[in-house]
PQR file of N, CA, C, O and H, with PARSE charges and radii, in Angstrom:
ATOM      1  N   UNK A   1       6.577  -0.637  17.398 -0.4000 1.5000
ATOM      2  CA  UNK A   1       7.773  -0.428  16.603 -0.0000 2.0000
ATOM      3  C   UNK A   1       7.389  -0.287  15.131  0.5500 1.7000
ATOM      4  O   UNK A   1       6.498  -1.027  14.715 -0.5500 1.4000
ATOM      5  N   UNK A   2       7.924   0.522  14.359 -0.4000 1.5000
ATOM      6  CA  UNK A   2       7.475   0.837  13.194 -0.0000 2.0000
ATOM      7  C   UNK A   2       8.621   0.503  12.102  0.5500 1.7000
ATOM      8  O   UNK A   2       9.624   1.156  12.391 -0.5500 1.4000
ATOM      9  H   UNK A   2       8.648   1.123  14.697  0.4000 1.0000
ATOM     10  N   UNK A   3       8.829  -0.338  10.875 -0.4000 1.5000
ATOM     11  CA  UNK A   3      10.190  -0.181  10.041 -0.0000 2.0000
ATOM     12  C   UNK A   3       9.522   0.234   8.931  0.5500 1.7000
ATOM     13  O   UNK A   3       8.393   0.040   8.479 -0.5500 1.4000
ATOM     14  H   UNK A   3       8.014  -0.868  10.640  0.4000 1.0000
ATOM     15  N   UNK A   4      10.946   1.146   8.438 -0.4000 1.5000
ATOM     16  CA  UNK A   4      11.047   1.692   7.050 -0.0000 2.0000
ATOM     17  C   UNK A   4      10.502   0.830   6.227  0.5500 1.7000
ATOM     18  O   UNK A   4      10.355  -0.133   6.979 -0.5500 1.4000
ATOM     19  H   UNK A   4      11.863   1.304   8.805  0.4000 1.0000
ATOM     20  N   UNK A   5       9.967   0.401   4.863 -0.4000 1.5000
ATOM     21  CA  UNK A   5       9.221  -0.423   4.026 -0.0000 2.0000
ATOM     22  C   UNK A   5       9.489   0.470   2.403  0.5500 1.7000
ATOM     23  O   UNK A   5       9.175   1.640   2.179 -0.5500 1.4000
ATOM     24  H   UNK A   5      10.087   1.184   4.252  0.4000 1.0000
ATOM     25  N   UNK A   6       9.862  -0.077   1.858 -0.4000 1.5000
ATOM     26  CA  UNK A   6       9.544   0.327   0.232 -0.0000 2.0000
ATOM     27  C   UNK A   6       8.052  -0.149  -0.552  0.5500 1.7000
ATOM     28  O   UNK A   6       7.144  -0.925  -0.252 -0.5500 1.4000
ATOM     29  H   UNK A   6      10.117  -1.027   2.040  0.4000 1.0000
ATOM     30  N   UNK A   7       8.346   0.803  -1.764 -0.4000 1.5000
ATOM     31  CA  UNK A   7       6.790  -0.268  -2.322 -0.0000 2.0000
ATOM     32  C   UNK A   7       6.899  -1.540  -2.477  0.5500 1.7000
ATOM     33  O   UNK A   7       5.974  -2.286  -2.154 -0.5500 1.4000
ATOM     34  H   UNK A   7       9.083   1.433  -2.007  0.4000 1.0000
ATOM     35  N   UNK A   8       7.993  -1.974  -2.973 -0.4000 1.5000
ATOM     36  CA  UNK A   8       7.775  -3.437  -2.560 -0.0000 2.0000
ATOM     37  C   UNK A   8       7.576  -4.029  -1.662  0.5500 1.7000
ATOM     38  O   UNK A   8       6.952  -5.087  -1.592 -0.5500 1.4000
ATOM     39  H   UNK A   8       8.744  -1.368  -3.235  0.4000 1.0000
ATOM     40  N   UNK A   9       8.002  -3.527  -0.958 -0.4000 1.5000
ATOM     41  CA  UNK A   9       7.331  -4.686   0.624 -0.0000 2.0000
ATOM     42  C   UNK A   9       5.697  -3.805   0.778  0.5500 1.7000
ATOM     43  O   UNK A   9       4.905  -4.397   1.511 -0.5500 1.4000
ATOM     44  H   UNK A   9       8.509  -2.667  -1.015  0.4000 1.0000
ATOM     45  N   UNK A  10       5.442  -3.150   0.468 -0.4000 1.5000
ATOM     46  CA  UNK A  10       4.104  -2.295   0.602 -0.0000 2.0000
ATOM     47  C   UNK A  10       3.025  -3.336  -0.416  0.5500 1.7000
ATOM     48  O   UNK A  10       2.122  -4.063  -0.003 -0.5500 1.4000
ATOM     49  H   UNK A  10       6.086  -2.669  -0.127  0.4000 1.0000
ATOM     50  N   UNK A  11       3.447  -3.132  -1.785 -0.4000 1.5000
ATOM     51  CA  UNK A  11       2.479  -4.369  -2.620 -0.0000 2.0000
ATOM     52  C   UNK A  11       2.579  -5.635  -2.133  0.5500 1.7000
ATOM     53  O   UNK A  11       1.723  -6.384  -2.603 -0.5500 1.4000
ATOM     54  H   UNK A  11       4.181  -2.542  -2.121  0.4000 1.0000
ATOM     55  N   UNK A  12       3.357  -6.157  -1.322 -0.4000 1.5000
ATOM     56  CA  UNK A  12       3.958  -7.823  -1.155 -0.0000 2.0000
ATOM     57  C   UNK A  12       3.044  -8.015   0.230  0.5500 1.7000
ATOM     58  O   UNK A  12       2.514  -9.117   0.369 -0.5500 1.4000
ATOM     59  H   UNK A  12       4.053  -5.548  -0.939  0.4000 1.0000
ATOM     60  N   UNK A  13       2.812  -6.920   1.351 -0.4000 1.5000
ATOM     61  CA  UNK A  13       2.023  -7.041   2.331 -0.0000 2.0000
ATOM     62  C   UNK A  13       0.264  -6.947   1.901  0.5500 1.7000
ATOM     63  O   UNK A  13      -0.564  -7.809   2.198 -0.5500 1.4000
ATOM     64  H   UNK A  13       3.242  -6.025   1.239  0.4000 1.0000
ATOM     65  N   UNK A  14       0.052  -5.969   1.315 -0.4000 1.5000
ATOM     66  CA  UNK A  14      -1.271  -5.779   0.705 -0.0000 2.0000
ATOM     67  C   UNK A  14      -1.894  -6.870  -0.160  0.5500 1.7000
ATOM     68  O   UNK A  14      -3.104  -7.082  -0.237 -0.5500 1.4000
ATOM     69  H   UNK A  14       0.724  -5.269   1.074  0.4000 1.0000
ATOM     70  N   UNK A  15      -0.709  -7.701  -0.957 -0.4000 1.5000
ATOM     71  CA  UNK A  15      -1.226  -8.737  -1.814 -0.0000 2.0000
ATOM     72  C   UNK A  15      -1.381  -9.713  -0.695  0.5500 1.7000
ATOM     73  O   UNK A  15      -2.514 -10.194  -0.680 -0.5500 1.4000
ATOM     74  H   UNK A  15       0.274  -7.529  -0.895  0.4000 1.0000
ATOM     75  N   UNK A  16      -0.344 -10.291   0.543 -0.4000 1.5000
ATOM     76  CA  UNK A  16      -0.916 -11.102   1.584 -0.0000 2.0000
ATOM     77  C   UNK A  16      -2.170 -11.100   1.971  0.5500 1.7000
ATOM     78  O   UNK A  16      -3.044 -11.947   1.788 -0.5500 1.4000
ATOM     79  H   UNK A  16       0.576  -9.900   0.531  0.4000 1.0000
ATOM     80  N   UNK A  17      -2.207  -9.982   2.579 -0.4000 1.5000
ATOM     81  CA  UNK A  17      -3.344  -9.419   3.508 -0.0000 2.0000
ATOM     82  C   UNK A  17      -4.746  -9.897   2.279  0.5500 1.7000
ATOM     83  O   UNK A  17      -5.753 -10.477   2.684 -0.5500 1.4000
ATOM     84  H   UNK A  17      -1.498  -9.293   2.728  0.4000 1.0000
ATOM     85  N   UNK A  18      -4.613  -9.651   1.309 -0.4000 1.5000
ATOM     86  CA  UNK A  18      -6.258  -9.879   0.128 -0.0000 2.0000
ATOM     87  C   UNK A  18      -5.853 -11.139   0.146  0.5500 1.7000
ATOM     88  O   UNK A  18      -6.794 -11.690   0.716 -0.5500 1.4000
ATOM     89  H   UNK A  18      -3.795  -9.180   0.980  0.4000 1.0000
ATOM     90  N   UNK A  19      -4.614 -12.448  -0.246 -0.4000 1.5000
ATOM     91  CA  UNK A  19      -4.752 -13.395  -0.114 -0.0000 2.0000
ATOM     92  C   UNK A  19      -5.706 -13.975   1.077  0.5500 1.7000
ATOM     93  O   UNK A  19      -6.593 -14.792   0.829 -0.5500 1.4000
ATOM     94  H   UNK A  19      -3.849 -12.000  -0.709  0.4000 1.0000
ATOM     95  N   UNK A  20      -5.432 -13.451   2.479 -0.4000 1.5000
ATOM     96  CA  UNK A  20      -6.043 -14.154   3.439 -0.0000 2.0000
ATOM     97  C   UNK A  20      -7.524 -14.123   3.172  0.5500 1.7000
ATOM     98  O   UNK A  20      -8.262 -14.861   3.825 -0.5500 1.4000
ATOM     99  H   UNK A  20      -4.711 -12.788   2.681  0.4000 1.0000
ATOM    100  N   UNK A  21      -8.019 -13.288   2.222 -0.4000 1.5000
ATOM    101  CA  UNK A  21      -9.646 -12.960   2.561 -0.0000 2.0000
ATOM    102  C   UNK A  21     -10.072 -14.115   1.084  0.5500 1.7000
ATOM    103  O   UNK A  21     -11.240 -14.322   0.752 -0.5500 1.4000
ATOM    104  H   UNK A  21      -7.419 -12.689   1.691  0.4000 1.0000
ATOM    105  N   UNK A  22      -8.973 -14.687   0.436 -0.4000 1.5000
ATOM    106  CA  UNK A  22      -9.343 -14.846  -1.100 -0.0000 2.0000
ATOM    107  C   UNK A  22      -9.581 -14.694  -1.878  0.5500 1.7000
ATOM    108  O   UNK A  22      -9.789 -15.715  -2.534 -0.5500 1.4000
ATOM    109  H   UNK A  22      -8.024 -14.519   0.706  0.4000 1.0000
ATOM    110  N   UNK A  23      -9.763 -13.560  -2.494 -0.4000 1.5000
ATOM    111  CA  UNK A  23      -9.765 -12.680  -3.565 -0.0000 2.0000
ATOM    112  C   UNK A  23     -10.063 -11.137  -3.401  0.5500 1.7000
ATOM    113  O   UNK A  23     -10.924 -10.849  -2.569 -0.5500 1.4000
ATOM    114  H   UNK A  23      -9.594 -12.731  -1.961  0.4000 1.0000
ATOM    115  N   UNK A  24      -9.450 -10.106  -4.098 -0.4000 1.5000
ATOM    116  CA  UNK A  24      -9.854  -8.787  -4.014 -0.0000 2.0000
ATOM    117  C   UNK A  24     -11.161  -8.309  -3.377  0.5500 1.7000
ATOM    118  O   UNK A  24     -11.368  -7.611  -2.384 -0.5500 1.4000
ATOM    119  H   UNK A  24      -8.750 -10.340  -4.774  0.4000 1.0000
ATOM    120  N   UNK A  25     -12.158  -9.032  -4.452 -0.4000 1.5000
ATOM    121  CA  UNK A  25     -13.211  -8.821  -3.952 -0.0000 2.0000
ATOM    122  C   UNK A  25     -14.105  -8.522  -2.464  0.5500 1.7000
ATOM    123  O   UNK A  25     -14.839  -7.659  -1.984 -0.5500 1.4000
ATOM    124  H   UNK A  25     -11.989  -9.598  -5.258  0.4000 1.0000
ATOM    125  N   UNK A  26     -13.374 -10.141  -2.025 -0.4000 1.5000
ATOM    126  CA  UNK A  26     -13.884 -10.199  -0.500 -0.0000 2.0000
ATOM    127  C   UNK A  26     -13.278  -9.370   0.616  0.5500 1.7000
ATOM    128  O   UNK A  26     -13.840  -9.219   1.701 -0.5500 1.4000
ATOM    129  H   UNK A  26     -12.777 -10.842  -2.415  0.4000 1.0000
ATOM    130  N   UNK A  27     -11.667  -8.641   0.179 -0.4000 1.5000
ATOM    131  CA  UNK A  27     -10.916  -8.352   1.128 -0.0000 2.0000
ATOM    132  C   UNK A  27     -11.267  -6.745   0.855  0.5500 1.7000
ATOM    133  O   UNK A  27     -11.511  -6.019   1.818 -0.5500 1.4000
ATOM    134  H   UNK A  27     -11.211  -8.764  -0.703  0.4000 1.0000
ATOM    135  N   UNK A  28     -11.279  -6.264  -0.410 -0.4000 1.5000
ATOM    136  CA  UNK A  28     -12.421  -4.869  -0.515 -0.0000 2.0000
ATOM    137  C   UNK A  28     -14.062  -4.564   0.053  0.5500 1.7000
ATOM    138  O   UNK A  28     -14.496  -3.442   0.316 -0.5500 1.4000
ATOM    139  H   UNK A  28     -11.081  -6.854  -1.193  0.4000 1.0000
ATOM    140  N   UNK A  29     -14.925  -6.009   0.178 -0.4000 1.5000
ATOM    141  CA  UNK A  29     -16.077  -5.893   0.551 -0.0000 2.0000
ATOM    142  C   UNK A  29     -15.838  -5.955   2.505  0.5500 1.7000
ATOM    143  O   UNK A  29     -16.754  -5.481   3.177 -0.5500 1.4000
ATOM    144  H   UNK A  29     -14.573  -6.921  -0.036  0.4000 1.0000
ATOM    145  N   UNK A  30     -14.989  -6.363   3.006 -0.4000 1.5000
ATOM    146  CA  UNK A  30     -14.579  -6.762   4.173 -0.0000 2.0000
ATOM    147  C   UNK A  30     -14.138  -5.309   4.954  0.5500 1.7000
ATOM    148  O   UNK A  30     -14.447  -5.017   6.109 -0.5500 1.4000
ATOM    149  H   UNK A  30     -14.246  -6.749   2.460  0.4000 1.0000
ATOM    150  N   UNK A  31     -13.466  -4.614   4.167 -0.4000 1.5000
ATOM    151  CA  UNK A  31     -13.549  -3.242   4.348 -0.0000 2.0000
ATOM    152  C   UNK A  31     -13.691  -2.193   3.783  0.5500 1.7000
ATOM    153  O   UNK A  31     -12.783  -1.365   3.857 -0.5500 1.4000
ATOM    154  H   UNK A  31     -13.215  -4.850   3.229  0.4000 1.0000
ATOM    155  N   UNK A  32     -14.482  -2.004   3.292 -0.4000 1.5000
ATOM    156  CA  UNK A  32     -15.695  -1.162   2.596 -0.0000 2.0000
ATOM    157  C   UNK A  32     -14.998  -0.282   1.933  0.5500 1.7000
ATOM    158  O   UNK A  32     -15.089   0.929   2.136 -0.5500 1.4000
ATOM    159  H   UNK A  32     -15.220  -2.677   3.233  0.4000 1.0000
ATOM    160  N   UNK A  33     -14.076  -0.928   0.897 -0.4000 1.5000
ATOM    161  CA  UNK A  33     -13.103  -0.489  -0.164 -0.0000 2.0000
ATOM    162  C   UNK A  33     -14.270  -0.702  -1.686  0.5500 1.7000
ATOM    163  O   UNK A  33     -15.050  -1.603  -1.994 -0.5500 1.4000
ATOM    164  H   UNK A  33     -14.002  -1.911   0.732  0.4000 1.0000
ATOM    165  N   UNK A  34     -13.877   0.654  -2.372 -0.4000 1.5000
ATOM    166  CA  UNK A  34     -14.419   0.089  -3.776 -0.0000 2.0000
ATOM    167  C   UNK A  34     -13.560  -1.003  -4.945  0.5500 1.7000
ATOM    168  O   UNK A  34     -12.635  -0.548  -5.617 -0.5500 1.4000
ATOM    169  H   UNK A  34     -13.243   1.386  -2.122  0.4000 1.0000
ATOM    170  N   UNK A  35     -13.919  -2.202  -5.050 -0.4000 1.5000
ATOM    171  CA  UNK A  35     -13.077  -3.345  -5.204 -0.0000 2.0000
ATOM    172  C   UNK A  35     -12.265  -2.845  -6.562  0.5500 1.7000
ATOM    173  O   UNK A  35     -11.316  -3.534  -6.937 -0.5500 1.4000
ATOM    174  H   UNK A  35     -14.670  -2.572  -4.503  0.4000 1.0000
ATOM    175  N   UNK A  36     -12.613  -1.708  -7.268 -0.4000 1.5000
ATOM    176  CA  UNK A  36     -11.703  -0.758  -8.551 -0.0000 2.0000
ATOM    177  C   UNK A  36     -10.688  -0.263  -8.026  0.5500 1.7000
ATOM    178  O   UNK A  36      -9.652  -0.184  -8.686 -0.5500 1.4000
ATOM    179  H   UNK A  36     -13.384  -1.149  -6.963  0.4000 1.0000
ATOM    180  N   UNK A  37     -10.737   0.098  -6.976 -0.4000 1.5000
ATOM    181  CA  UNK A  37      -9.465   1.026  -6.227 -0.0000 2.0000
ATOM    182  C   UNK A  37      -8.415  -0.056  -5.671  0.5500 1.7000
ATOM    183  O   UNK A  37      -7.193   0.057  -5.764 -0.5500 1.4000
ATOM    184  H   UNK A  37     -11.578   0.033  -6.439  0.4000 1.0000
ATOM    185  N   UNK A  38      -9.139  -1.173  -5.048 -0.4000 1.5000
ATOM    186  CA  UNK A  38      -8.187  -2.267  -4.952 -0.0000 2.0000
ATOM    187  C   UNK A  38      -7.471  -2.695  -6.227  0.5500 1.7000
ATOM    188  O   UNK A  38      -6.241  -2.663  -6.183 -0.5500 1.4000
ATOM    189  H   UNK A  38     -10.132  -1.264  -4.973  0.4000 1.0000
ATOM    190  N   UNK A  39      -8.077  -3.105  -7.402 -0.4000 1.5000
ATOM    191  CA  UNK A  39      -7.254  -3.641  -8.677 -0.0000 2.0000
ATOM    192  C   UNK A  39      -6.757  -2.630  -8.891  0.5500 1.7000
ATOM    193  O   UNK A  39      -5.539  -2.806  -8.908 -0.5500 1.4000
ATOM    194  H   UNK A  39      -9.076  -3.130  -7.438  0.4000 1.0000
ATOM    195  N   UNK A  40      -7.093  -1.299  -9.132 -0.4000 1.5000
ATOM    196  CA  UNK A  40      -6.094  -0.065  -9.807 -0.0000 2.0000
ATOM    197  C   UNK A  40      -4.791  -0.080  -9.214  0.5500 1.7000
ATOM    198  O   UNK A  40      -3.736  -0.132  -9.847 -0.5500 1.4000
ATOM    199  H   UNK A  40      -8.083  -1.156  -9.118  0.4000 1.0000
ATOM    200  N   UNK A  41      -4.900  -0.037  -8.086 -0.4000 1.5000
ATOM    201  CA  UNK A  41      -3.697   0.424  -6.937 -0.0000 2.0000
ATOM    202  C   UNK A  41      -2.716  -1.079  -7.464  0.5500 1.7000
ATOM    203  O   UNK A  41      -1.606  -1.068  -7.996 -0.5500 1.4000
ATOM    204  H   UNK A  41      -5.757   0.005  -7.572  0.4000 1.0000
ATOM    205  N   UNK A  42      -3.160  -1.708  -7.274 -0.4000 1.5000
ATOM    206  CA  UNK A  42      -2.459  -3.331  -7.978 -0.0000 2.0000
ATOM    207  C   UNK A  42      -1.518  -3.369  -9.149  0.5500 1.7000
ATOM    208  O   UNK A  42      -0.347  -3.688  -9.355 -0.5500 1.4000
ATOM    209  H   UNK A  42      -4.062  -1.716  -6.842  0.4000 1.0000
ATOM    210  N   UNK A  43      -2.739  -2.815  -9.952 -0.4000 1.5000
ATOM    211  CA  UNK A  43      -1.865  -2.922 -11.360 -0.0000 2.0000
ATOM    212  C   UNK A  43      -1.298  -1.367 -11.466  0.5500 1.7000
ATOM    213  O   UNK A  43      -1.218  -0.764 -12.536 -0.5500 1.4000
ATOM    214  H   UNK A  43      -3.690  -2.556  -9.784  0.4000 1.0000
ATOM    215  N   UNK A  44      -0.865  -0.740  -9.999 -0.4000 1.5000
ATOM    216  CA  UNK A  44      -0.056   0.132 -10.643 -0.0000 2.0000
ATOM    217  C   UNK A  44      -0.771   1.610 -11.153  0.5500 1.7000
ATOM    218  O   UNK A  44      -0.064   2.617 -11.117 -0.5500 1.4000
ATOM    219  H   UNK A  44      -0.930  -1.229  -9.129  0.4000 1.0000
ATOM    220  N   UNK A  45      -2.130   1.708 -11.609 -0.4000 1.5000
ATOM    221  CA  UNK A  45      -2.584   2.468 -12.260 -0.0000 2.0000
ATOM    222  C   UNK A  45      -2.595   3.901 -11.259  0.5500 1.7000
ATOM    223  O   UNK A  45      -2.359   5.071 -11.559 -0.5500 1.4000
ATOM    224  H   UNK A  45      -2.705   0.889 -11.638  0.4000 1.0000
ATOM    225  N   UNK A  46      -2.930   3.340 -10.096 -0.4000 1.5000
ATOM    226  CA  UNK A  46      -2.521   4.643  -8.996 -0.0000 2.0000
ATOM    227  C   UNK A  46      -2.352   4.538  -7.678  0.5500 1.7000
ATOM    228  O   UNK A  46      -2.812   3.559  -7.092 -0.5500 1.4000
ATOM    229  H   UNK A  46      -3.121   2.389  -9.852  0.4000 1.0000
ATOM    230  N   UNK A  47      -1.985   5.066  -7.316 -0.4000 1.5000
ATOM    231  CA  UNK A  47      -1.559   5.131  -5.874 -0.0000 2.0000
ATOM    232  C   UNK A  47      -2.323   3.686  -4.789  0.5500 1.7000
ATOM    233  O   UNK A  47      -3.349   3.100  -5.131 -0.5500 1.4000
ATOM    234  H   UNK A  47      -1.611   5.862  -7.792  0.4000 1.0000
ATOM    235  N   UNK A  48      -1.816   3.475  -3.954 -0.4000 1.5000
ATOM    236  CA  UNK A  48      -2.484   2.591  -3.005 -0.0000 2.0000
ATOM    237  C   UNK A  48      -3.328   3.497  -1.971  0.5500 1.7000
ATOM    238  O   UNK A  48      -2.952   4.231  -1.057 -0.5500 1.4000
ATOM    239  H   UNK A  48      -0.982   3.951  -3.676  0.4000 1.0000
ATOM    240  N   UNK A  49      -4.594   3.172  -2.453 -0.4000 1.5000
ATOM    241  CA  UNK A  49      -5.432   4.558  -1.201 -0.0000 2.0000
ATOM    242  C   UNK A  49      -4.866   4.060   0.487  0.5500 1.7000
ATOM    243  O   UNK A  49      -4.368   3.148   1.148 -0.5500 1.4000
ATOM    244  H   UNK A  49      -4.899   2.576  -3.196  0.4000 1.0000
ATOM    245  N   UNK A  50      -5.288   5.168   0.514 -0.4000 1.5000
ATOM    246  CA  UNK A  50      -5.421   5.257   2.304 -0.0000 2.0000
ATOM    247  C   UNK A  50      -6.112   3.758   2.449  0.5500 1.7000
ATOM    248  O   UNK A  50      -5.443   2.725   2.407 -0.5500 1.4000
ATOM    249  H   UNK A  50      -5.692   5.908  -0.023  0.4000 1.0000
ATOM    250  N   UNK A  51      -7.145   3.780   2.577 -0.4000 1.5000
ATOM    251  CA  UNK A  51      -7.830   2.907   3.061 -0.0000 2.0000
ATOM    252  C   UNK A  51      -7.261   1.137   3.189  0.5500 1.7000
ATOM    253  O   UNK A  51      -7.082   0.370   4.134 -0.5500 1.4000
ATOM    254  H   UNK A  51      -7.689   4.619   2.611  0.4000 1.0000
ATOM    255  N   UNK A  52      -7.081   1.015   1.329 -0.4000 1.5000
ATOM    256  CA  UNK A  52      -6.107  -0.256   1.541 -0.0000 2.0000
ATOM    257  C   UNK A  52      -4.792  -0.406   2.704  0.5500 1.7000
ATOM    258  O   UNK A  52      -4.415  -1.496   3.134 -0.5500 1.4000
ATOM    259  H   UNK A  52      -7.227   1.639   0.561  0.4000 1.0000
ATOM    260  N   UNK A  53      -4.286   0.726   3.042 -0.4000 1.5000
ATOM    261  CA  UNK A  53      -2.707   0.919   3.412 -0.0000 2.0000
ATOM    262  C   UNK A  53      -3.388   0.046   5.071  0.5500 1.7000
ATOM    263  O   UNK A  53      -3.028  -0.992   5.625 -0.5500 1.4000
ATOM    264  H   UNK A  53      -4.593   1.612   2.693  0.4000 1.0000
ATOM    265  N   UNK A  54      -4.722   1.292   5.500 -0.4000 1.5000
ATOM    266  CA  UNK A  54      -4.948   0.702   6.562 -0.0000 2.0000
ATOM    267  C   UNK A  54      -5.134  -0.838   7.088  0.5500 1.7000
ATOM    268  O   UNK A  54      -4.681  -1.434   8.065 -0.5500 1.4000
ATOM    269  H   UNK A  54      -5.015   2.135   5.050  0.4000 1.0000
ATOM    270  N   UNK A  55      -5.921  -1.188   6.109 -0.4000 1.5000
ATOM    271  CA  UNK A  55      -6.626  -2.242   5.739 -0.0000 2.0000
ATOM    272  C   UNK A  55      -5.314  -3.419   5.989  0.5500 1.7000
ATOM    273  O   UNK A  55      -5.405  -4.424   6.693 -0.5500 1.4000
ATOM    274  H   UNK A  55      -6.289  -0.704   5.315  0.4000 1.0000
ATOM    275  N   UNK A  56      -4.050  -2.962   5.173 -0.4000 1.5000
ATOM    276  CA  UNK A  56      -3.162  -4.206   5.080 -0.0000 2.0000
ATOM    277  C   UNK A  56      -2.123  -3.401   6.501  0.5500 1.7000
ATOM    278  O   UNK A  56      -1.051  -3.012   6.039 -0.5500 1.4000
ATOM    279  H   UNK A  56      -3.975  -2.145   4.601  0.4000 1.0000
ATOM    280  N   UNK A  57      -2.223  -3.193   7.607 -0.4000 1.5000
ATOM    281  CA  UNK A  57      -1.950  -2.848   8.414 -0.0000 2.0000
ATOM    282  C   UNK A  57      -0.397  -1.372   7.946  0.5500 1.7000
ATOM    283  O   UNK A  57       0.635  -1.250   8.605 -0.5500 1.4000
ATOM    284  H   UNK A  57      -3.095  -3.509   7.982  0.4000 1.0000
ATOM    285  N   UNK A  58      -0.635  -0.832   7.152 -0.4000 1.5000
ATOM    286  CA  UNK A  58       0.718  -0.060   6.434 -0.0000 2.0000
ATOM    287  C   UNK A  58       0.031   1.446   6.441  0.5500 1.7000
ATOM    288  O   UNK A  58      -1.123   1.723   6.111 -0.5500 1.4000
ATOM    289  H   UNK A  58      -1.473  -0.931   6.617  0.4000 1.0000
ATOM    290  N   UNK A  59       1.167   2.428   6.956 -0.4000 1.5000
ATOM    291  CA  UNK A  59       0.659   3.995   6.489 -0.0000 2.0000
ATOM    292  C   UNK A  59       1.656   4.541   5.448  0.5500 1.7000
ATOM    293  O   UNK A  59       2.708   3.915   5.321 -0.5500 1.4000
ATOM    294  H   UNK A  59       2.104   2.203   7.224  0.4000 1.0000
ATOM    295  N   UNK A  60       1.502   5.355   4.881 -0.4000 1.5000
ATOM    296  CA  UNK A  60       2.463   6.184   3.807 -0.0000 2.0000
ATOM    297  C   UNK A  60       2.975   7.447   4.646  0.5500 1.7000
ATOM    298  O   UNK A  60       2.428   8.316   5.324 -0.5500 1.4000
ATOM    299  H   UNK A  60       0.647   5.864   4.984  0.4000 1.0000
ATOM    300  N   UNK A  61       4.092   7.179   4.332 -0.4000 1.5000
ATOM    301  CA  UNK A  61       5.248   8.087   5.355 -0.0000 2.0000
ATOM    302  C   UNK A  61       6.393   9.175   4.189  0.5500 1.7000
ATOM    303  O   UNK A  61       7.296   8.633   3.551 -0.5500 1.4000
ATOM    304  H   UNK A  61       4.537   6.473   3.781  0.4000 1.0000
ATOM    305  N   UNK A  62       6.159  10.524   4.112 -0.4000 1.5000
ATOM    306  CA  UNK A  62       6.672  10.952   2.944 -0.0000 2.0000
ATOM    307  C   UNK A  62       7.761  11.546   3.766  0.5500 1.7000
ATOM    308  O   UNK A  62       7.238  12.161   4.696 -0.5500 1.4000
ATOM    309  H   UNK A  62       5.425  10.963   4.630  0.4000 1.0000
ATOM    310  N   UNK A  63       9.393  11.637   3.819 -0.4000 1.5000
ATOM    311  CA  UNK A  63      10.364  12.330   4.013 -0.0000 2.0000
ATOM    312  C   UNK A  63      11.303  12.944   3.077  0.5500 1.7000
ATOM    313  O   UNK A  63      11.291  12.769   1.859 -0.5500 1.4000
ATOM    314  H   UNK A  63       9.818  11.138   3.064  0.4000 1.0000
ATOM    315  N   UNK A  64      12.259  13.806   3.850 -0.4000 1.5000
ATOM    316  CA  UNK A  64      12.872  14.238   2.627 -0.0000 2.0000
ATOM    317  C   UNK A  64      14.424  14.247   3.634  0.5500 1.7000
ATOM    318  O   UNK A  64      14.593  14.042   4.836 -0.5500 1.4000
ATOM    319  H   UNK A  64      12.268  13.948   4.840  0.4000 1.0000
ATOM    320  N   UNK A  65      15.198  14.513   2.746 -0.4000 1.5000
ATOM    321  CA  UNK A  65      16.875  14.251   3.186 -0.0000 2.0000
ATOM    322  C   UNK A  65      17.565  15.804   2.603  0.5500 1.7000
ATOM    323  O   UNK A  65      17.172  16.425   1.616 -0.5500 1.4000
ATOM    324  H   UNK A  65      15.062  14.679   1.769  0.4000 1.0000
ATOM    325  N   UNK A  66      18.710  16.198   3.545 -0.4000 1.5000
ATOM    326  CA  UNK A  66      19.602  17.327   3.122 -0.0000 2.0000
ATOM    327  C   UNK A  66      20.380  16.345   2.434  0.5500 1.7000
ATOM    328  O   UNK A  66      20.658  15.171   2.678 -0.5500 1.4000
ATOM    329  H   UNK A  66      19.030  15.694   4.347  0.4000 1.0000
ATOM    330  N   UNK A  67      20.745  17.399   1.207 -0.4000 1.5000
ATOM    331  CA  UNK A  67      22.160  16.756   0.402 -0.0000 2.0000
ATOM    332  C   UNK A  67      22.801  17.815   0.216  0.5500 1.7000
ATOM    333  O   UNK A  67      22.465  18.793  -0.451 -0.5500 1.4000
ATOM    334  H   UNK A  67      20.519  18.352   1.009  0.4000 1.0000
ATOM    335  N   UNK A  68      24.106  17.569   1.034 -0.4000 1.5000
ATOM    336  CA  UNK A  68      25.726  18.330   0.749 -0.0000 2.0000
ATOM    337  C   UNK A  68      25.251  19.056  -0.875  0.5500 1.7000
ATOM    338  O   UNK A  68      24.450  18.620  -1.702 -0.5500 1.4000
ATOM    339  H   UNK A  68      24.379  16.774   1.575  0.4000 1.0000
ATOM    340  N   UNK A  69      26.074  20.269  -0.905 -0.4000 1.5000
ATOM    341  CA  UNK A  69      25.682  20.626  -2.236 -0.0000 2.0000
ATOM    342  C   UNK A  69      26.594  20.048  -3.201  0.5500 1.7000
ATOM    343  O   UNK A  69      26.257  20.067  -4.385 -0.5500 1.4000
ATOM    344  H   UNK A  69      26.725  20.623  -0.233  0.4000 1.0000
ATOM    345  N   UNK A  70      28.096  19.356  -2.740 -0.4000 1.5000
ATOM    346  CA  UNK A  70      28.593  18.505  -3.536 -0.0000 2.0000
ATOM    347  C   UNK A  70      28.157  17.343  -4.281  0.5500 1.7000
ATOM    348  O   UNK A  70      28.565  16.856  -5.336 -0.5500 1.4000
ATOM    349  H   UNK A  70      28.369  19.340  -1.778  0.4000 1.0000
ATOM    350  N   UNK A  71      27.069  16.956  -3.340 -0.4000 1.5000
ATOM    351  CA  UNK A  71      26.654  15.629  -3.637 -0.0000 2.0000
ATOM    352  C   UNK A  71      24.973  15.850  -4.366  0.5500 1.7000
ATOM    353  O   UNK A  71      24.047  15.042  -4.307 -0.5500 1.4000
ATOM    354  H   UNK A  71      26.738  17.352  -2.483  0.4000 1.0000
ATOM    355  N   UNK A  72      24.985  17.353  -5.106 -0.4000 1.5000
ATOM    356  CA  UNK A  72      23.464  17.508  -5.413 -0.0000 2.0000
ATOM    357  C   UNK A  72      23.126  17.069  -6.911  0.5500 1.7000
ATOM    358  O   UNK A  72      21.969  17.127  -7.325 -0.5500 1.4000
ATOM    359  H   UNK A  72      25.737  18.009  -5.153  0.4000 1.0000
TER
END
């Protein structure tokens, strides 16, 4: 079963998931993440790679929606 997730629940699972290992470090060396891409993605600076998403059990899912042209 799969649920919808925002970034917040996306950073709030990923920050768990490195809690369990105890610091960035170990939870980037654990899966052969460069431990920069872990803090970047953190503070925001860019995207959450692939790899972390896997890592904290999460994929990135891009959709798009029709909108009535009233409502554009």
């Amino acid at each position: 079963m799969t649920r919808r997730l925002d970034l917040v629940d996306a950073f709030r699972i990923v920050r768990e998931k490195i809690k369990e290992y105890g610091s960035q470090r170990n939870f980037a060396q654990a899966h052969g993440i460069r431990e920069q891409d872990v803090s970047d993605a953190l503070c925001d600076r860019r995207p959450i790679p692939p790899a972390v998403l896997k890592a904290a059990g999460l994929r990135r899912v891009t959709y798009f929606e029709q909108v009535d042209e009233g409502n554009a």
